[in-house]
C-alpha positions, 0 to 999 in steps of 0.5 A: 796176355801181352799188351798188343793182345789185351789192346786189340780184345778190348777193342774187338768187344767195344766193337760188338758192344757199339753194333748191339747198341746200334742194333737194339736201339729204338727206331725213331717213327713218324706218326702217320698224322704228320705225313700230310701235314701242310698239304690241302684240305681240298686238293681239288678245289682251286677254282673258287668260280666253280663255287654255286652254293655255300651253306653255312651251320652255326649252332644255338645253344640256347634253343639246342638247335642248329642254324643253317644260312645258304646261298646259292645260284639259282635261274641265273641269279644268286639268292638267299633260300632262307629268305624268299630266294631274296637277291645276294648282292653280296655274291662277291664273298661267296667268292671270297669264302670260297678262295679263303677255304682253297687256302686251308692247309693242314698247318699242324696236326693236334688230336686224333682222339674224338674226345678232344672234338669238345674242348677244340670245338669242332663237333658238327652241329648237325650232330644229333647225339651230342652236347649243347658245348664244343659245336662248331661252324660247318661250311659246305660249298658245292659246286654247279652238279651238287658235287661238295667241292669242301666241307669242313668244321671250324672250331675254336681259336688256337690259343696263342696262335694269332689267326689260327683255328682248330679244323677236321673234316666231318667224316673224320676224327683228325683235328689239325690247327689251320690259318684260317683267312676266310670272313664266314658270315651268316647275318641276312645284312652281310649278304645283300645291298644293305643300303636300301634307298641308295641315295646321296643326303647331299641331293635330297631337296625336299621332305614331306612328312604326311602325318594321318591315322586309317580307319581301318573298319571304313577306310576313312582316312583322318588328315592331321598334317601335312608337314614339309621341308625344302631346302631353299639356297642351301638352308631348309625351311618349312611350310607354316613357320611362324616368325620366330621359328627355325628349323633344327639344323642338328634334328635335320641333320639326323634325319638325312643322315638316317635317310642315307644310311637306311638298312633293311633288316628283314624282308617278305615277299608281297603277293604277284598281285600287288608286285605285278601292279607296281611294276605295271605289268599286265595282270595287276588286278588284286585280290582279297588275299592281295588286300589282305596281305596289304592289311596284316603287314599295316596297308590299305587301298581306300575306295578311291585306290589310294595306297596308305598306311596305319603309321603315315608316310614319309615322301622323299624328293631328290634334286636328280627327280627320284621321289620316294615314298616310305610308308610305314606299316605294322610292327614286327617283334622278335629276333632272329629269323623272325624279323629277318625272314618271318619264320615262326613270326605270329603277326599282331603278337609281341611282348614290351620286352621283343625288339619292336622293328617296323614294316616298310612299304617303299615306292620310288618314281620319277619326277619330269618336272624336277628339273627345268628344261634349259634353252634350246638354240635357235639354230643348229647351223654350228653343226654343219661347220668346223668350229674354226668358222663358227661365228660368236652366235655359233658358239652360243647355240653350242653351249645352249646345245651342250647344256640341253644335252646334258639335261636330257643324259641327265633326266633320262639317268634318273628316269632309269634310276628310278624305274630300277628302284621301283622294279626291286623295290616292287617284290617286298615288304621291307623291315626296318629297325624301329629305331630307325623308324623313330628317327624317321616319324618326326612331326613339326615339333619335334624339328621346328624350334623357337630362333635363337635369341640374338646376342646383345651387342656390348656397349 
């Protein structure tokens, strides 16, 4: 065989070897759970105003039960149905949770073995059969007719993947990692006003701390002392101080700032009865279950339909003419729901070991005489004039006017202010921390101290 022939067989098998090998060759497949990678979770959610209900179901492990959190637009108003249909002031992050599950991609897929479901946490904690370990935090949100607009499980935090966490629909076995900006709360305090007397300790001018015990079997009321505090330019001061007496600026301090940044806890329903009367509306009579009700949260009417309480009463003025008046009642033990709600709670019981929070019976109104009425001019003739005419006694009366129309936009804020706070005010029992209550139930000798002795001057 010449040279040319051999050339051109081996060229010839090298050409059949290179098309088997191209031909046997594996195939390169792409798995079927990558092919939606990247894309929604919820491809029909985009609007998060179409959201009107987020529930929410963390898992305890300790009691092997599942805690459900809903809130939900009801009767033209948002409201917590675990807590008495209590307001959702917090609605705005409804809106917020609901534009963060939008966002939801499946970013990278990770498992489609349920058996990995345990160690990325995200077995539904509705999930009867399964474990204590790997449950997740399953969020629903629905829309206006019930339709569930999403509905997924977040688990764990990828590791190693700052903001990331493990996600898979309910129905599905499908694990993906997911960016996950959304702030998912179910404390009863993250949804509601918090802030409970919403006022400023700057304006507050005088505390009275009325410091008595009810006999609850005769509704006697024993009067220990009536303690107050007023702020006088600029420097408080209190009834009955002896000479070398002062009130403590720091103790002070501490219970504005306690005023200011007072919190609700938890929260129950009064009776219509006793809402209906504070809110003077027609129909306010009460009942012995009204009374009763009064009685197992610590109030009481005495004969002369005095409202008073077994743990006294605080009363809060402020320099606008809102008063407030804190009555503290019962103690309230447990945790959880039971002080938020009172589910399961067993009035009267606790343990020394149960967090020992307190019921609070809170009334707000107005005080006309808070503010003295200014002069009002003795004419009015400025008004018929352009001011290039007034005389020096027209620029006077107009400055009266201006001062007595700002007293009068002034009274009638607070006029309104307080009729809004008694009106929300009305409907609960609220439940404050009990160290909250401590701070708030001082008596004279725990804010009136000796004067500091004057420093000798040096010779």
């Amino acid at each position: 065989m010449d040279e040319n022939k051999k050339t051109l067989t081996l060229i010839g098998a090298a050409v059949v070897l290179a098309g088997l090998a191209l031909l046997l060759a594996p195939k390169r497949i792409t798995p079927e759970a990558f092919l939606d990678q990247g894309a929604p979770f919820f491809p029909e959610f985009t609007d998060p105003n179409e959201a009107t209900s987020l529930e929410v179901i963390d898992f305890d492990s300790v009691s092997g039960t599942a805690r459900p959190f809903k809130v939900e637009f009801a009767d033209g108003r948002w409201s917590i149905p675990s807590h008495h249909n209590y307001p959702a002031d917090g609605k705005d992050r409804l809106a917020k949770t609901a534009a963060g599950v939008i966002g939801i991609k499946k970013d990278d897929f990770r498992s489609d073995n349920v058996a990995d479901h345990e160690a990325c946490g995200v077995i539904d904690p509705l999930d009867a059969a399964a474990g204590l370990n790997g449950r997740g935090q399953r969020v629903t949100i629905r829309g206006g007719s019930g339709q569930v607009l999403s509905d997924v499980i977040f688990g764990k935090a990828v590791e190693g993947r700052e903001g990331f966490r493990f996600a898979r629909v309910p129905d599905q076995k499908r694990v993906y990692a997911v960016r996950a900006n959304v702030d998912i709360s179910t404390e009863f305090k993250d949804w509601i006003e918090s802030d409970l007397l919403q006022v400023d300790k700057v304006k507050i001018d005088r505390i009275q701390l009325r410091d008595y015990s009810i006999n609850e079997r005769t509704l006697s009321i024993d009067q220990r002392e009536n303690f107050v505090l007023e702020q006088k330019e600029g420097v408080w001061k209190a009834n009955n101080l002896k000479s070398d007496q002062q009130v403590d600026s720091a103790k002070m301090q501490s219970l504005l700032t306690t005023l200011d940044d007072l919190t609700i806890v938890g929260v129950r329903p009064k009776p219509p009865g006793i809402s209906a009367s504070l809110r003077k509306a027609e129909g306010g009579q009460l009942s012995q279950a009204d009374l009763l009700s009064l009685q197992s949260a610590g109030f009481y009417l005495t004969r002369d339909g005095q409202l008073m309480s077994n743990e006294g009463e605080l009363q809060v003025h402020t320099k606008d003419g809102v008063n407030y008046t804190l009555r503290f009642g019962e103690v309230v033990y447990g945790s959880g729901l039971a002080v938020t709600a009172g589910t399961g709670e067993r009035p009267g019981e606790g343990s020394s070991g149960a967090s020992q929070n307190r019921y609070l019976f809170l009334t707000a109104e107005f005080d006309p005489g808070s503010v003295s009425e200014p002069k009002q001019p003795t004419s009015t003739a400025f008004l018929n004039k352009p001011d290039s005419l007034w005389t020096e006694a027209d620029r006077a009366d107009k400055s009266l006017q201006d001062a007595h129309d700002r007293w009068q936009r002034n009274r009638e804020t607070s006029r309104t202010t307080a009729e809004t706070l008694n009106a929300r005010f009305a409907g609960w029992y609220y439940v404050i921390s009990a160290e909250s209550f401590q701070k708030l139930r001082l008596q004279r000798k725990d804010i009136v101290v000796k004067k500091e002795d004057k420093p000798k001057s040096s010779e």
